[in-house]
VEXDREN-2710 file (C-alpha; in Angstrom, 1 decimal):
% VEXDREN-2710
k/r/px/py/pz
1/UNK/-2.8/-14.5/9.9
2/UNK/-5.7/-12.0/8.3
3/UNK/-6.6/-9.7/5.9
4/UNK/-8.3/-6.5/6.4
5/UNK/-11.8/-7.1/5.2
6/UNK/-10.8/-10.0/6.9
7/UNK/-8.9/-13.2/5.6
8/UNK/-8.2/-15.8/8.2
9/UNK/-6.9/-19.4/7.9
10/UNK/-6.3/-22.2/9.7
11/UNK/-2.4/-23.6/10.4
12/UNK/-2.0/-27.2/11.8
13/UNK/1.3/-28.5/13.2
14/UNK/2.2/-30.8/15.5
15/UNK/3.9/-30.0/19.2
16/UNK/6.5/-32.0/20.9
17/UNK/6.5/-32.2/24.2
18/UNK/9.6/-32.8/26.7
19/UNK/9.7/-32.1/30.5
20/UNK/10.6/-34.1/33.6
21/UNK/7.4/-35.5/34.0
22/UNK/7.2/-37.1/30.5
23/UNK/10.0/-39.1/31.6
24/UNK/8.3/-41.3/34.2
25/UNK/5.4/-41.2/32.3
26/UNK/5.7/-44.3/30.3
27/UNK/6.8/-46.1/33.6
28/UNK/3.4/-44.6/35.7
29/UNK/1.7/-45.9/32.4
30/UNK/2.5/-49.9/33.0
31/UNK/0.0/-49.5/36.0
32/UNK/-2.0/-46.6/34.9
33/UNK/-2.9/-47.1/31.5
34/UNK/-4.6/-43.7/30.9
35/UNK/-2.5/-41.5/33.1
36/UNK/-0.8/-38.7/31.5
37/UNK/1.6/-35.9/32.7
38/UNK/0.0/-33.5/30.4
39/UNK/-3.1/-34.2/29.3
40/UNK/-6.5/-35.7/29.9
41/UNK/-8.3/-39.0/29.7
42/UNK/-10.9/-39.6/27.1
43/UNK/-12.6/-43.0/26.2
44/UNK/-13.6/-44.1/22.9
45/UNK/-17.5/-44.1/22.7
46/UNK/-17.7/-45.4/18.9
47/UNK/-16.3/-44.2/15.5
48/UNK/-18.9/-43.2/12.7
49/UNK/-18.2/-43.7/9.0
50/UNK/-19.0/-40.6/7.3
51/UNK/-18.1/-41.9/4.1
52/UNK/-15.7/-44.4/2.8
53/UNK/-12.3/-42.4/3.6
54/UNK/-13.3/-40.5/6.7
55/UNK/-14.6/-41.2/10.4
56/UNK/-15.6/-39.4/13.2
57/UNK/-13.9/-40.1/17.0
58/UNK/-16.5/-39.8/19.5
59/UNK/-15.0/-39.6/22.6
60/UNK/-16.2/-39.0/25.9
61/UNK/-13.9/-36.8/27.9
62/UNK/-12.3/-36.3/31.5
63/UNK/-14.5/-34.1/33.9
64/UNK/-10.8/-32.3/34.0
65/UNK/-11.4/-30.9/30.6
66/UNK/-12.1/-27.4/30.6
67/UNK/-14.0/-27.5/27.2
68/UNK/-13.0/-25.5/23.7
69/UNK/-14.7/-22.7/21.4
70/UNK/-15.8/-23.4/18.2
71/UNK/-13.1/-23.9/15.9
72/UNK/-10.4/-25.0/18.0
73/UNK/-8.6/-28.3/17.8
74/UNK/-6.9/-30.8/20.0
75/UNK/-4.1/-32.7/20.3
76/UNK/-4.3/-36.7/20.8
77/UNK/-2.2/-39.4/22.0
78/UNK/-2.3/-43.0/22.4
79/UNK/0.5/-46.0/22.6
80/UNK/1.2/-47.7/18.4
81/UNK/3.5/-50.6/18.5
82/UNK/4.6/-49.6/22.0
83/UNK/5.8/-46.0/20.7
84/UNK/3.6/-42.9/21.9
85/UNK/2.2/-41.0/19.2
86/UNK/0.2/-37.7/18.7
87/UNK/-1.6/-36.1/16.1
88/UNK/-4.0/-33.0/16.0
89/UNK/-7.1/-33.3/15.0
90/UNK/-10.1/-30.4/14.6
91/UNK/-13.1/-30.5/16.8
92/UNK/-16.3/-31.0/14.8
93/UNK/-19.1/-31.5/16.8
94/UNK/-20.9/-28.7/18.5
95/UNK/-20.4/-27.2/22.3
96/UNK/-23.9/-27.9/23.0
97/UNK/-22.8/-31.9/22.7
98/UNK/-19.8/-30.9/25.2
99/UNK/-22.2/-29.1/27.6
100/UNK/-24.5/-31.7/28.2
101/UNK/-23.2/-34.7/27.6
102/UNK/-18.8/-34.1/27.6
103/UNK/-19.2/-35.7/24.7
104/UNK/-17.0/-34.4/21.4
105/UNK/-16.5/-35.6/18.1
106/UNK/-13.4/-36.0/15.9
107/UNK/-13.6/-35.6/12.0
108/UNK/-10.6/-37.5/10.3
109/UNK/-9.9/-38.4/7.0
110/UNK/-8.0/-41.5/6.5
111/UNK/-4.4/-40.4/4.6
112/UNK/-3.8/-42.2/2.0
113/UNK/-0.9/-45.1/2.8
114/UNK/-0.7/-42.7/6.2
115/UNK/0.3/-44.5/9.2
116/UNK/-1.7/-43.2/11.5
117/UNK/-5.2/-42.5/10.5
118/UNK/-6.3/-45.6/9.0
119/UNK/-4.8/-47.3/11.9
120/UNK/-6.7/-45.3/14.4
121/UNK/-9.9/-46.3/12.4
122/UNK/-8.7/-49.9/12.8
123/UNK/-7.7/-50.7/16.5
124/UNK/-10.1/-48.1/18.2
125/UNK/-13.1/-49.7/19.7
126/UNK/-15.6/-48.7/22.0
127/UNK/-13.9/-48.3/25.5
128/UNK/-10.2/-47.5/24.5
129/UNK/-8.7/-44.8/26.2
130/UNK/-6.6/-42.2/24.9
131/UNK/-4.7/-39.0/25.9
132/UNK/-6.1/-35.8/25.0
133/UNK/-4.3/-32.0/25.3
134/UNK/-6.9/-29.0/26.2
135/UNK/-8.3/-27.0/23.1
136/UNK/-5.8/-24.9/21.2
137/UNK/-6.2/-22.8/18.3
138/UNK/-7.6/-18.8/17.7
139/UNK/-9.5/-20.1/14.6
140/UNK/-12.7/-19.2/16.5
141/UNK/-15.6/-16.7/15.8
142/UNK/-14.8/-13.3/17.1
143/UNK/-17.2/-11.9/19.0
144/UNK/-18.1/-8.8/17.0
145/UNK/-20.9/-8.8/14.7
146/UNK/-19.4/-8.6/11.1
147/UNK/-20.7/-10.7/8.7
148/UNK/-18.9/-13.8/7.9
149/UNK/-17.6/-16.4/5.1
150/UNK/-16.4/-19.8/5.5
151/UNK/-14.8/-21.3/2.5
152/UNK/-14.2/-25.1/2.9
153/UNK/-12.1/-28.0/0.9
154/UNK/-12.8/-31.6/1.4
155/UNK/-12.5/-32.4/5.1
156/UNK/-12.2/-29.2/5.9
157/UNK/-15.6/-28.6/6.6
158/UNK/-15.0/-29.7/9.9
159/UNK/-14.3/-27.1/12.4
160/UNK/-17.0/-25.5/10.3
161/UNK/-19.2/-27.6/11.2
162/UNK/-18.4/-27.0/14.8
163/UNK/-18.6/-23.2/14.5
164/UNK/-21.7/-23.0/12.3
165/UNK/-24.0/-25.2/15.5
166/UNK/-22.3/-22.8/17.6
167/UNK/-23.6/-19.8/15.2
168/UNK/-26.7/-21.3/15.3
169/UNK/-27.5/-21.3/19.0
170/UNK/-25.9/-18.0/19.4
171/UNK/-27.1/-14.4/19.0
172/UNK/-25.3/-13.0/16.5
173/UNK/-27.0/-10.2/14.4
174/UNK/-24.9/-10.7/11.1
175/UNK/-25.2/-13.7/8.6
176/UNK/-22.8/-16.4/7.6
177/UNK/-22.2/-17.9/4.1
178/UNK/-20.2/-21.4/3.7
179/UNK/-19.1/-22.1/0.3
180/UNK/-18.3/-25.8/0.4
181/UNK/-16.0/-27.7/-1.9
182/UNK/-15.9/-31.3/-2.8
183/UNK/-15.8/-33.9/-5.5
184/UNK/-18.4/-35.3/-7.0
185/UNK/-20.7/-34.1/-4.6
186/UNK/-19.2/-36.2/-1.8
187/UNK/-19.8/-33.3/0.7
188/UNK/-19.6/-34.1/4.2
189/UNK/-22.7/-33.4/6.7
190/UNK/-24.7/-32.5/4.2
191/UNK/-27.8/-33.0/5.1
192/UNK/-27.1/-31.3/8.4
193/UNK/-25.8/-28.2/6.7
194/UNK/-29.2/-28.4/4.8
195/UNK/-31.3/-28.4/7.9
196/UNK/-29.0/-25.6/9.6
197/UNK/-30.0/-23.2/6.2
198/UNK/-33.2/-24.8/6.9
199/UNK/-33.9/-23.6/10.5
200/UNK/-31.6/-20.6/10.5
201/UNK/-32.2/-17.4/8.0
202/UNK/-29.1/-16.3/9.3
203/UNK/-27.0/-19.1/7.5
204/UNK/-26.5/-19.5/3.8
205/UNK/-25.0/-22.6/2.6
206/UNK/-23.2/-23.3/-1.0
207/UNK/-22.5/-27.0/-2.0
208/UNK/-20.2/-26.9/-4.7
209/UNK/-19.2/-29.9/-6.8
210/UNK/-15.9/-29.1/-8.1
211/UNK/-16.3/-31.9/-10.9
212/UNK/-18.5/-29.9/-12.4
213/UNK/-18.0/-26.1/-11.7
214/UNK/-14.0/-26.6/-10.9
215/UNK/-12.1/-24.8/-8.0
216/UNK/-12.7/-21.7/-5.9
217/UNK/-12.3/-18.6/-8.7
218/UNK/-13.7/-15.3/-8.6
219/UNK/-17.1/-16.2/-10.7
220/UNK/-17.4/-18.2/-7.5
221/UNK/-17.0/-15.4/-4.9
222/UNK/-19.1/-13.0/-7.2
223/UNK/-22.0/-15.9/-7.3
224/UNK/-22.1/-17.3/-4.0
225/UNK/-21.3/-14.2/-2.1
226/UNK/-21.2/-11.0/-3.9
227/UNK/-20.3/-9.1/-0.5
228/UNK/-17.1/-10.8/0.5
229/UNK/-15.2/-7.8/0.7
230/UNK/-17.4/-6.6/3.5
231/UNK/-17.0/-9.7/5.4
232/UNK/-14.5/-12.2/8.0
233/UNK/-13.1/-14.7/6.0
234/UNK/-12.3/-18.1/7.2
235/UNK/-10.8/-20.6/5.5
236/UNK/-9.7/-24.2/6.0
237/UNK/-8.9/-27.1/3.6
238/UNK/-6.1/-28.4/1.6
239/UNK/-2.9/-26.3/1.2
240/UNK/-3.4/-26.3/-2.8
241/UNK/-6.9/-24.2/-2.1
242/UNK/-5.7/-22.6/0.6
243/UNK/-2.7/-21.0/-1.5
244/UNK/-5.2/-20.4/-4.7
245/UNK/-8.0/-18.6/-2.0
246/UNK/-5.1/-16.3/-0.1
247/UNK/-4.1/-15.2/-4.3
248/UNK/-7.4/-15.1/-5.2
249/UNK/-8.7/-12.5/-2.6
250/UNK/-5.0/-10.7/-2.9
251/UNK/-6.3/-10.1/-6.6
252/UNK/-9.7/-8.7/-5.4
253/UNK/-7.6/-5.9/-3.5
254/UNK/-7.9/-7.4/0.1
255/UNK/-4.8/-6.9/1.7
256/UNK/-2.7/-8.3/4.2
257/UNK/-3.5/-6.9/7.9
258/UNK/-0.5/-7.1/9.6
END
């Protein structure tokens, strides 16, 4: 969905997928360990602690894969227990990483008593292969020139982080604000994000603790970018901040587009 003077977030769900080829799938699997009727190898190169609840999956990925825009996601799946599972994950790192090396990076927080994340985090070494769908998503930067703000929660930041290394070797004319929300401080890539403002006039970044100056409000849109009205907004991070930004802007007067 967006709103004229433009609201845009992102929407994760998972896909189920049932055809005739998924059925002799899991029989081709007892020889062919990474074969997949509809999707793509990818080996494990190492996971990265980022902090104490979240990792990055650096995978390496099939020459098959046809690569993916900043912003998109993807969906993965591997064997738990001897029952296939999937879950969809954003793409963090940037295309440059893709381009030269088909290397991309995974940014996952580990759900608390989940079943899946902190097991990932677990059995995953260096070498494991996994099954991986093609980029989805339309959470991507257009390709007109309009200003932009990214307003981030937690892991969030991720597909962020993706589009704003993208921004970065690109030649957009506008500018770009992030305003980045975390607890006590505990923002993730930091000190990349501060290199990026850094290196790049074009990109201004906010790192706000919520512990101290609480959750996105509109003292926050008026101090960390006065011109949001004028801009594409983008936003990705839990559903609680997610609900509070959509009534937040609604109250501002930006509408729905439909």
């Amino acid at each position: 969905m967006k709103f004229s003077k433009t609201f845009t977030w992102l929407s994760k769900s998972l896909v189920n997928h049932s055809n005739f080829k998924g059925f002799f799938e899991p029989l081709i699997q007892l020889i062919f360990s990474g074969w997949s009727a509809s999707g793509y190898r990818a080996k494990v190169i190492t996971i990265r602690d980022e902090n104490t609840s979240v990792y990055s999956l650096v995978l390496k990925v099939s020459k098959r894969w046809k690569g993916f825009k900043a912003g998109q996601h993807v969906e993965i799946t591997t064997i738990q227990d001897g029952a296939r599972i999937s879950r969809i994950f954003s793409i963090s790192s940037p295309r440059k990483l893709f381009t030269t090396k088909r290397i991309i990076e995974l940014t996952i927080r580990k759900q608390e008593n989940g079943r899946i994340t902190p097991w990932i985090y677990e059995t995953f070494k260096a070498g494991h292969i996994i099954t991986l769908s093609q980029a989805q998503g339309d959470f991507t930067i257009p390709s007109h020139t309009k200003p932009l703000l990214f307003i981030a929660g937690g892991s969030g930041i991720t597909p962020f982080r993706s589009m704003l290394a993208d921004y970065a070797q690109s030649h957009y004319l506008s500018d770009v604000k992030l305003m980045y929300y975390a607890q006590n401080n505990d923002h993730l890539f930091s000190q990349e994000l501060q290199k990026l403002q850094d290196e790049h006039s074009k990109i201004n970044i906010s790192l706000i603790n919520t512990k101290d100056s609480g959750h996105i409000n509109s003292a926050h849109l008026n101090q960390h970018c006065d011109d949001f009205a004028n801009r594409e907004i983008f936003i990705c991070g839990p559903d609680g901040m997610i609900q509070t930004s959509e009534e937040l802007l609604l109250s501002n007067g930006i509408d729905q587009e439909k």
